[in-house]
C-alpha positions in Angstrom: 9.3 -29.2 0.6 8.0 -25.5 -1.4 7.8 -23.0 0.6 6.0 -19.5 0.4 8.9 -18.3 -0.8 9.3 -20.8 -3.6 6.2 -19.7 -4.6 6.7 -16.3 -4.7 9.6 -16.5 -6.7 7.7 -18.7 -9.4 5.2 -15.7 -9.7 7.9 -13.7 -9.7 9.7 -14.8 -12.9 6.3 -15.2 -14.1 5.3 -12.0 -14.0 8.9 -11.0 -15.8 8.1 -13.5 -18.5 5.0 -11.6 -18.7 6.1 -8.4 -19.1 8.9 -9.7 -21.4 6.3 -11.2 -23.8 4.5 -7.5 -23.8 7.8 -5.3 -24.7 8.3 -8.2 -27.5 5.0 -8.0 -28.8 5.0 -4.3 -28.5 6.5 -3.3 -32.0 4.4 -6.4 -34.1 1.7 -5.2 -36.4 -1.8 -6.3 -35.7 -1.0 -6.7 -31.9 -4.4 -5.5 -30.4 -4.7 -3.5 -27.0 -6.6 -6.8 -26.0 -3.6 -8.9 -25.7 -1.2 -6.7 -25.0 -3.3 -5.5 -22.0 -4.1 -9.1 -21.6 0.2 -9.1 -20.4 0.6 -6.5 -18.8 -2.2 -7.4 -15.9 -1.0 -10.7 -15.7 2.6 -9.3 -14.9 1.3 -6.9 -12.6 -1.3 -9.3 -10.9 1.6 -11.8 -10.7 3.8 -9.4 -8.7 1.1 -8.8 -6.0 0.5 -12.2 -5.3 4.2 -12.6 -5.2 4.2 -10.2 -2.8 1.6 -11.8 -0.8 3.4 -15.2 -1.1 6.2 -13.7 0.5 5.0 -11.8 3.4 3.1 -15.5 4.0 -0.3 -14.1 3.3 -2.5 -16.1 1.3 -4.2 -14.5 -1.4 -7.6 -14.6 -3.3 -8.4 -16.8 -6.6 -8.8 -13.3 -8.4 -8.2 -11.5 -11.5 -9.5 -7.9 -10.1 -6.4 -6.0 -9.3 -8.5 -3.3 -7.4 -9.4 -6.3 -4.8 -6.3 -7.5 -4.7 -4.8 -4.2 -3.8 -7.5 -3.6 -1.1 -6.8 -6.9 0.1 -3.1 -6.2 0.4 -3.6 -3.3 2.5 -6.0 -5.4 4.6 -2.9 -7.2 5.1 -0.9 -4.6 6.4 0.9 -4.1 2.8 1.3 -1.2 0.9 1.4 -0.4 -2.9 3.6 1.9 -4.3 2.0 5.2 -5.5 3.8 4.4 -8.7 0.8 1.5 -9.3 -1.8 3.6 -8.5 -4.5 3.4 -10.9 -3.7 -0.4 -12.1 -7.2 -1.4 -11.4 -7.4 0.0 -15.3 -6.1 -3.0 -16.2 -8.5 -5.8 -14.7 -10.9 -5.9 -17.9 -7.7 -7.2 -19.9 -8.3 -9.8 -17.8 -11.8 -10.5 -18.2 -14.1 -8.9 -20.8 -11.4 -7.7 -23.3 -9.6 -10.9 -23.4 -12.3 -13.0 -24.8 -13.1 -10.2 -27.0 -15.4 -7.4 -25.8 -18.1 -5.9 -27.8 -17.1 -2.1 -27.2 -13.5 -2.7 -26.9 -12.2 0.2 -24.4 -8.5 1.9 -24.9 -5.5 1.3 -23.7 -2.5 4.0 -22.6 0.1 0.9 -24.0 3.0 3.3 -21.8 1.6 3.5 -18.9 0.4 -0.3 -19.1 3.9 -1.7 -19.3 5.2 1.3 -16.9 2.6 -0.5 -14.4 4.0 -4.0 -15.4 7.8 -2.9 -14.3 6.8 -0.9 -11.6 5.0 -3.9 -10.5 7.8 -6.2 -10.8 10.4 -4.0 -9.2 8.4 -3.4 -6.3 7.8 -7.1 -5.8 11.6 -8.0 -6.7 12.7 -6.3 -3.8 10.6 -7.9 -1.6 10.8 -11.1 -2.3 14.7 -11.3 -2.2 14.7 -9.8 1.1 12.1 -12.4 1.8 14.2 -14.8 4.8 13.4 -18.6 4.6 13.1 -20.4 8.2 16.5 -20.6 9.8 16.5 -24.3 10.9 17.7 -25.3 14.7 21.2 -25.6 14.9 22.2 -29.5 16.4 23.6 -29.1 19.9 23.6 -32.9 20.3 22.1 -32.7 23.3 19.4 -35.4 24.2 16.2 -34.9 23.1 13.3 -33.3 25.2 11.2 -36.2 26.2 14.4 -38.5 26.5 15.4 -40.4 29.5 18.5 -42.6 30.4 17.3 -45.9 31.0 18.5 -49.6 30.8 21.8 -49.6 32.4 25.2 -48.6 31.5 24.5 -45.1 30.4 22.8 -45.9 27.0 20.2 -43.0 26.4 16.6 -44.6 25.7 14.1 -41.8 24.0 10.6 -42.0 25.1 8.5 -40.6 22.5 7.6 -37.2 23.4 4.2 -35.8 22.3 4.3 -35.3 18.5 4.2 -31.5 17.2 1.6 -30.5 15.2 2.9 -30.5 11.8 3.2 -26.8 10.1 0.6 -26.0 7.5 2.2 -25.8 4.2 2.7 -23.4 1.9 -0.6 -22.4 -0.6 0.3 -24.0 -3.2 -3.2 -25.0 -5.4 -2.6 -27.1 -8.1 -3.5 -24.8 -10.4 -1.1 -22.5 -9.3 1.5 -24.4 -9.5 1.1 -26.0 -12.8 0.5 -22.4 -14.7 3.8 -21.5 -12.7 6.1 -25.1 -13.9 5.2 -24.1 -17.9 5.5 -20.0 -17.0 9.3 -21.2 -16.0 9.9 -23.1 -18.6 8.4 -20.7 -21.2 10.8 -17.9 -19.2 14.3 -20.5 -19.9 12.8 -21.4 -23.7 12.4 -17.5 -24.5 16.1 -16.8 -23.2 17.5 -19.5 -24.6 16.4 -18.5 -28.4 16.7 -14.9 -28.0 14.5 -11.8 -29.5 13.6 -12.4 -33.2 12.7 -16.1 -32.7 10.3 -14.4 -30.0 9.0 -12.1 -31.8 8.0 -14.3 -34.7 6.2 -16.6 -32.3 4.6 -13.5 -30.4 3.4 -12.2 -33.7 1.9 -15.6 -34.5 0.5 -15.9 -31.1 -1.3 -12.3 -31.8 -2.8 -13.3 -34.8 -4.2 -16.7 -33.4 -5.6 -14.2 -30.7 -7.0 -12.0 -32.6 -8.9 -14.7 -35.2 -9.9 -16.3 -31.7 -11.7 -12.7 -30.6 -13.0 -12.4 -33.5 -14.7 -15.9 -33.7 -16.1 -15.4 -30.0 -17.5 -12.0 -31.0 -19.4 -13.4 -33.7 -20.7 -16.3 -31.5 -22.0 -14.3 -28.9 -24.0 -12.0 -31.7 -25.3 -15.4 -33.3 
């Protein structure tokens, strides 16, 4: 059965494929701030809600990495002062990424210092993170049992049924983004940087022709 802290290690390497998309996209021509802002909130984002996972919190169906922040230290966690600021990113997430009419600016640096910082923070964390240390077998009898019937065999009488523990938040959309982030994540190490870049620089383009199109839609 997943547990929180499957989850949080699927954001996890999520968020590094994330970041590892922006750095390889970083040096191709034509790459707007859009998508390249686009990556690095999703790998910062990402990290926080790994975070979350792992301290067992659940967190919000959100984008806005202000909220998310405030609703970590609701939680009794703590950014790094290192992240400070990230909330710059959220309109990557929203109005930029479909192609904004006044496109703002992006500090590229700073965006993919956010991005590692982000992902360092939550990698330590998350592999301190302990999983639910089962109860050792004593082989004593059961709670609930008693001997009957003769001859020493042990009859159980069914003892009152615990309540089953919730399960991890897992929604389905979650964890379907999450299965094709990890296998994007073992495809991109697998065929190494300049078949990367070729598809990232491809990707950018389609991107960008996409923007475009929306843009003119909206002013139609």
């Amino acid at each position: 059965m997943a547990t929180n802290g499957d989850l949080a290690r699927r954001l996890l390497a999520a968020a590094e494929n994330d970041e590892l998309m922006a750095k390889s996209v970083l040096p191709v021509p034509g790459v707007t701030d859009a998508g390249l802002g686009m990556l690095a909130q999703q790998a910062v984002e990402k990290a926080i809600k790994a975070v979350l996972s792992a301290e067992e919190t659940e967190f919000p169906f959100t984008h806005d990495l202000e909220r998310l922040e405030q609703f970590a230290k609701k939680s009794g966690i703590e950014l790094p002062t290192t992240l400070d600021g990230i909330k710059a990113l959220t309109p990557f997430a929203l109005d930029e990424r479909y192609g904004a009419e006044t496109p703002i600016g992006l500090d590229r640096d700073q965006a993919l210092k956010w991005a590692a910082e982000a992902i360092a923070w939550a990698r330590g964390i998350v592999e301190q993170a302990k999983e639910p240390t089962p109860e050792p077998d004593t082989g004593q009898t059961p709670t609930g049992a008693s001997r009957l019937g003769g001859r020493g065999t042990t009859r159980c009488m069914a003892a009152t049924p615990k309540a089953k523990p919730r399960g991890p938040w897992t929604p389905e959309e979650i964890a379907r983004n999450e299965r094709a982030r990890m296998t994007q994540v073992a495809r991109d190490r697998t065929r190494g940087v300049g078949a990367n870049l070729e598809e990232a620089g491809a990707l950018a383009r389609f991107a960008n022709r996409f923007a475009a199109a929306f843009k003119d839609a909206r002013r139609a």
